[in-house]
C-alpha positions as CSV (number, residue, x, y, z in Angstrom):
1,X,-3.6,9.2,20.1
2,X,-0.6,8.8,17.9
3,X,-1.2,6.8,14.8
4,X,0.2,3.7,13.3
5,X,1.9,2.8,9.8
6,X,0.8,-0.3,8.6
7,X,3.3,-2.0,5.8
8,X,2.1,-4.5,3.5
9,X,4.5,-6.8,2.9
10,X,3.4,-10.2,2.0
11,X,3.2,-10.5,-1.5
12,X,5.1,-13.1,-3.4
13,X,6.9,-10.7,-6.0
14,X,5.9,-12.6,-9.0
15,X,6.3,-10.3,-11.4
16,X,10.0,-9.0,-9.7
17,X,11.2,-12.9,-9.3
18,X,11.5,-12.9,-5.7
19,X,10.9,-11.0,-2.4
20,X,11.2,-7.4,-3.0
21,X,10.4,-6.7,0.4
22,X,14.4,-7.4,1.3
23,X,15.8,-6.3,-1.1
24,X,18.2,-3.7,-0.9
25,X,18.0,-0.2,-2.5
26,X,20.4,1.9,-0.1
27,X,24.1,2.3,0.1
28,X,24.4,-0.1,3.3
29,X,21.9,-2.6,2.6
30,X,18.8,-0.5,3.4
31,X,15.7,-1.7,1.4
32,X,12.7,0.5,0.6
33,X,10.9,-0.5,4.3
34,X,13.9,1.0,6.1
35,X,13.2,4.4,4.5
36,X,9.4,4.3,5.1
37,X,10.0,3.3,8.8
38,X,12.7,6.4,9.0
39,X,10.3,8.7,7.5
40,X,7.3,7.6,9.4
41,X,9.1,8.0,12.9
42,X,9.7,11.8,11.6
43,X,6.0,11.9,10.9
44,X,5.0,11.2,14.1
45,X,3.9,7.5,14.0
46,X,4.4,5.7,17.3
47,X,4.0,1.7,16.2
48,X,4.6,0.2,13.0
49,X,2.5,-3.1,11.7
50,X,4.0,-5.4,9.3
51,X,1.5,-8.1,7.4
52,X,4.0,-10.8,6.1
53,X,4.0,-14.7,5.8
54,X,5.2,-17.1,7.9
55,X,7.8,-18.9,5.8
56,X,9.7,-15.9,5.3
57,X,9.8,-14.1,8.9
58,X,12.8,-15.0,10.1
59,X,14.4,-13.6,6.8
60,X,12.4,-10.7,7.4
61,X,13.0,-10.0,10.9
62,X,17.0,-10.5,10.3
63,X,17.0,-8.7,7.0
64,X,14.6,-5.6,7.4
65,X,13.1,-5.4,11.4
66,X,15.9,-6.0,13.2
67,X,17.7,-2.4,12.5
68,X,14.8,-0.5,13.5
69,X,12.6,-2.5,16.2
70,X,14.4,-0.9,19.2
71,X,13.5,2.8,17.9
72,X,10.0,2.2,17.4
73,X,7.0,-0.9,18.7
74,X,6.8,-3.9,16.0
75,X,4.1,-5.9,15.8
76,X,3.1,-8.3,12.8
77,X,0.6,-10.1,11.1
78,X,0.4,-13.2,8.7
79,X,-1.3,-13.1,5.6
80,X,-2.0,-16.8,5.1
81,X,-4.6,-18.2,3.0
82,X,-6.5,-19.5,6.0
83,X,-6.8,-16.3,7.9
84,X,-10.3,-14.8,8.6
85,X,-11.9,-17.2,6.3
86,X,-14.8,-17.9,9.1
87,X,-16.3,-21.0,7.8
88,X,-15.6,-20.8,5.1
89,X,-13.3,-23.7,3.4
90,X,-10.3,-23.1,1.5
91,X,-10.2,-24.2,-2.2
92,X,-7.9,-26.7,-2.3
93,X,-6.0,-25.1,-5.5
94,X,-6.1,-21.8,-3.5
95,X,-2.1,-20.3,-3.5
96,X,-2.6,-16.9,-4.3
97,X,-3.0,-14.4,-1.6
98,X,-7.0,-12.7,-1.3
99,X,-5.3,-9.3,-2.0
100,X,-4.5,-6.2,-0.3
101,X,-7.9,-6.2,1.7
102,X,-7.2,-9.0,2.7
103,X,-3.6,-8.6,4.1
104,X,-5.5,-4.9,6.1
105,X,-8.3,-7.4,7.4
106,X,-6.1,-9.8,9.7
107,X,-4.6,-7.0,11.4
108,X,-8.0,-6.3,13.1
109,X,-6.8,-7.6,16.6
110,X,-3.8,-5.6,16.4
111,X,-4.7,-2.8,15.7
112,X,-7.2,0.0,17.2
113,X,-6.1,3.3,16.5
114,X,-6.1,5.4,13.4
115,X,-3.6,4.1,10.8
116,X,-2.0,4.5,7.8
117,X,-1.3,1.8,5.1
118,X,2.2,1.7,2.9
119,X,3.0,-1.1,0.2
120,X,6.0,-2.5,1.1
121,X,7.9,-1.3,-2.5
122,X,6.9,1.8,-2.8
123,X,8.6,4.8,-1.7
124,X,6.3,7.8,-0.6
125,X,8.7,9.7,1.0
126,X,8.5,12.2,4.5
127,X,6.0,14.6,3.4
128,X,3.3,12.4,2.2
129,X,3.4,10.4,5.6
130,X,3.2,13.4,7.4
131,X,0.7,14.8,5.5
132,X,-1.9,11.3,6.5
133,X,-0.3,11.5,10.1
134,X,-1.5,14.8,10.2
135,X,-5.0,14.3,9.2
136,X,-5.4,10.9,11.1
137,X,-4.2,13.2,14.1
138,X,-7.0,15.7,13.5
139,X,-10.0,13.9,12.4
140,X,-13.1,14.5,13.7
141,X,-15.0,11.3,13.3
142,X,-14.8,7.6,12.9
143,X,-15.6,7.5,9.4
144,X,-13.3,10.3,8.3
145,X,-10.9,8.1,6.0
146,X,-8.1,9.7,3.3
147,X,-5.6,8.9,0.8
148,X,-2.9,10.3,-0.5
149,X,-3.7,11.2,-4.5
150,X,-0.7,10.9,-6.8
151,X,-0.5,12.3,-10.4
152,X,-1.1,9.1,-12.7
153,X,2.0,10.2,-15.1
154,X,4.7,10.0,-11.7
155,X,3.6,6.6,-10.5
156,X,4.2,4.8,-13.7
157,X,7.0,2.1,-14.4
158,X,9.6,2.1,-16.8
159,X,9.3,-1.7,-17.6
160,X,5.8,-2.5,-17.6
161,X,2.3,-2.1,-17.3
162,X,1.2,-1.5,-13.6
163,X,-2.2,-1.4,-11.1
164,X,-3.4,1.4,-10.3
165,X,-6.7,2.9,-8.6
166,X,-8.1,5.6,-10.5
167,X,-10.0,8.4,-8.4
168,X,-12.9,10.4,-9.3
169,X,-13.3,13.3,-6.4
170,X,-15.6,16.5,-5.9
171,X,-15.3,20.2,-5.8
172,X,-13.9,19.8,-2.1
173,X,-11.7,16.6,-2.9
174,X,-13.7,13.7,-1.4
175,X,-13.4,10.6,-3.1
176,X,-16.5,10.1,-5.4
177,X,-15.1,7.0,-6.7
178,X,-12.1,4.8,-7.0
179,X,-11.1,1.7,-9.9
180,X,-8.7,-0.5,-9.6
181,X,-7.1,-0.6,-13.4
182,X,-4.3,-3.1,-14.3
183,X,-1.8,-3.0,-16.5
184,X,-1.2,0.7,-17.0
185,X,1.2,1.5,-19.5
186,X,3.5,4.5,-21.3
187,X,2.9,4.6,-24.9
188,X,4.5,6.4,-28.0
189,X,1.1,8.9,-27.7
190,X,0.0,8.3,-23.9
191,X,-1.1,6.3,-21.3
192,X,-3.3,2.9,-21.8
193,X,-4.9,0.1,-19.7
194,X,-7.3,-2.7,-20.4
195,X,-10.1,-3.1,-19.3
196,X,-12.3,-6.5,-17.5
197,X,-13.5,-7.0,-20.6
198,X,-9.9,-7.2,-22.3
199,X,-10.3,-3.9,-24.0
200,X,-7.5,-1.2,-24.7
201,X,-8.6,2.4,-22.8
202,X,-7.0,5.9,-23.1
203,X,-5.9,7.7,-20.1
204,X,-4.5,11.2,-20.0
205,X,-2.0,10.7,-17.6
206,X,-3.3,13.6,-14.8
207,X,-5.4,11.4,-13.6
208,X,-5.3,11.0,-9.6
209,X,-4.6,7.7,-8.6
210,X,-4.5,5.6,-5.4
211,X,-0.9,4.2,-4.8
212,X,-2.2,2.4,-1.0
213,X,-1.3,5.4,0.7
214,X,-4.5,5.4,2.8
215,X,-5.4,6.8,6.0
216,X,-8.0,4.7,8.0
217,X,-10.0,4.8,11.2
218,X,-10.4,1.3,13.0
219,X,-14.1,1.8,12.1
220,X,-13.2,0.5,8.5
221,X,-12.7,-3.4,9.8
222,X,-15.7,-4.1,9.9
223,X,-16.5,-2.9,6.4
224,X,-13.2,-5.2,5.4
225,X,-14.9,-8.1,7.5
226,X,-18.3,-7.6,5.7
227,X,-17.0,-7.3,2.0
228,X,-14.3,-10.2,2.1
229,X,-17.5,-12.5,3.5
230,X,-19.4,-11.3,0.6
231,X,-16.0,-11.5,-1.8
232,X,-15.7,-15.2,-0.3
233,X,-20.0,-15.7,-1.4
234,X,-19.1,-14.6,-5.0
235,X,-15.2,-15.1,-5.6
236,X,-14.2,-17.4,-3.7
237,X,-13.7,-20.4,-5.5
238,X,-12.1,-18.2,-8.3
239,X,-8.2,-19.4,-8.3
240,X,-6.6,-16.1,-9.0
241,X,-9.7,-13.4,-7.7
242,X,-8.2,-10.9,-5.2
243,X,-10.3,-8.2,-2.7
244,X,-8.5,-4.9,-3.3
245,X,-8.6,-2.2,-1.1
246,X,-9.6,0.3,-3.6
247,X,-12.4,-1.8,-4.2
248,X,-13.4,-2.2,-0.6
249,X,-13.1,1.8,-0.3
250,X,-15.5,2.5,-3.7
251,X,-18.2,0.6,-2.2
252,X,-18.4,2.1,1.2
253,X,-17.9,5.6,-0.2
254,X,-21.1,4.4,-2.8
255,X,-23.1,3.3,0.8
256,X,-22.3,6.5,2.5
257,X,-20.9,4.7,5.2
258,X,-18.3,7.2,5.4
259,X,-16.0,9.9,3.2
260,X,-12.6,9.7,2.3
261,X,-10.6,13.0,1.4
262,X,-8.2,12.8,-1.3
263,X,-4.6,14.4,-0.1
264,X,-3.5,15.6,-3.1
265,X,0.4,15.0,-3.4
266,X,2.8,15.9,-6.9
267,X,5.4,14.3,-5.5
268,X,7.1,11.7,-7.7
269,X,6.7,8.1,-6.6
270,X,9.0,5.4,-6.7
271,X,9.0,1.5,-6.1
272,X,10.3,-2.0,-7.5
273,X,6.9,-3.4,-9.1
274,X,9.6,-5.2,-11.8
275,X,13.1,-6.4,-11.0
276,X,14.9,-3.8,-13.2
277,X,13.0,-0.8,-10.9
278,X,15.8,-2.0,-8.5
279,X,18.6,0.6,-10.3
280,X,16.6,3.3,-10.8
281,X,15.1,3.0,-7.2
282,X,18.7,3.2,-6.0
283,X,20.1,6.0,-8.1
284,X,17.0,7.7,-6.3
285,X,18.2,6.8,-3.0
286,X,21.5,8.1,-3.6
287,X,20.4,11.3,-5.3
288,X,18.2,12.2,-1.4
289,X,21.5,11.6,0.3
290,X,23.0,13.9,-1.7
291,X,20.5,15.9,-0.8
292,X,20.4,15.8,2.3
293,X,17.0,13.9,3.1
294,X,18.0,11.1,4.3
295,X,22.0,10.3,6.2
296,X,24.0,7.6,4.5
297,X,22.9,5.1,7.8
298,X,19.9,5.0,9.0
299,X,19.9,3.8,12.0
300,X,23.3,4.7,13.9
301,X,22.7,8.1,14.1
């Protein structure tokens, strides 16, 4: 069974100032998604899954879908606030989304094959895809899970501190552990983040880190469905708390309910987490053309 690519694509952009998700990066208006669609057709994924919101789907479907649904099945989901809530009642000051948990969770009626999950703005390029088709593919049983494992010091923006989950892995390269740190930052001596607690901690920058690029089995909804209830018990009337996926991953790795193997990629990573990523992410673009990996358009080849 072929597997499916899962983009996340319903986050509000706050800290870019607007939708990233459309924005354009390529020489004929291609954004970031185009280029992850491209390169997970060459890798072998047969249907591709978009989580978005409903007040910006037409935009979306003109903008971004539209040049590539007739190469390869669409289907989408809507990240609103209401969605898998059960009975529980939405806080009326609610407006941020519950976070990328979350946005995997309402997909569980659309999806029930092995599947890989991409953030919208980040570019992971043809061999990392591959390298989670190929192990989706190939695994042996429904609680084999992965994720590709960048090197902390090539996932790192330019303007900004950024959110990273930081992995702790065995001798054989199953995940032991992963944290979710925020605001990750290049300094004059290093690399630092703070803390929960609002404290300033070193990292080295070698550290391998969890930029979404996971490989799941459909067995992992119901581990979404049973930590977002429990997230809801504890969290949810917390304006601003969010379910990450890293999170959600740490504790069923810490139940043995199942083992995730950590991919281990040096490629350099690339996205638009801040509104001047949007040059560098393009000169990027061009400098692959030249190269070679990708043709100048897309889709009329």
């Amino acid at each position: 069974m072929k597997p499916t690519l899962l983009v996340l694509a319903a986050g509000l952009g706050t800290r870019y100032g607007g939708l990233k998700q459309i924005d354009a990066v390529g020489p004929h208006g291609q954004t970031i998604i185009d280029y992850s669609i491209y390169d997970g057709i060459r890798a072998g994924f047969s249907k591709m899954a978009f989580v978005i919101r409903h007040y910006f789907e037409a935009e979306f479907r003109e903008k971004v879908s539209s040049k590539f649904d007739r190469f390869v099945e669409t289907v989408y989901a809507y990240q609103e606030l209401d969605a898998c809530l059960g009975d529980f009642r939405l806080p009326q000051d609610r407006t941020k989304p519950w976070g990328t948990g979350h946005a995997i969770l309402v997909c569980r009626d659309l999806i029930h094959e092995p599947f890989a999950v991409v953030n919208a703005d980040d570019h992971y390029g043809v061999h990392s895809l591959q390298t989670i088709a190929d192990f989706l593919t190939h695994a042996k049983t429904t609680a084999d899970h992965a994720m590709v494992g960048y090197v902390l010091r090539n996932t790192l923006s330019q303007h900004g501190g950024v959110s990273r989950g930081v992995c702790q892995c065995d001798e054989q390269m199953f995940l032991r552990s992963v944290v979710e740190c925020k605001k990750i930052e290049r300094t004059t001596t290093g690399v630092e983040y703070v803390d929960g607690d609002g404290k300033v901690r070193v990292l080295t920058g070698d550290e391998i880190v969890s930029m979404n690029l996971w490989g799941f089995q459909p067995s992992i909804f119901s581990h979404l469905q049973r930590q977002f209830e429990r997230f809801l018990r504890d969290h949810g009337g917390e304006s601003k708390a969010e379910m990450y996926i890293p999170s959600v991953v740490d504790t069923v790795v810490a139940d043995g309910a199942a083992r995730v193997k950590v991919l281990q990629t040096h490629d350099t990573w690339f996205g638009v987490t801040y509104r001047q990523d949007r040059d560098m992410a393009t000169q990027y673009i061009h400098k692959l053309i030249a190269a070679g990996v990708y043709p100048e358009r897309l889709w009329s080849q």
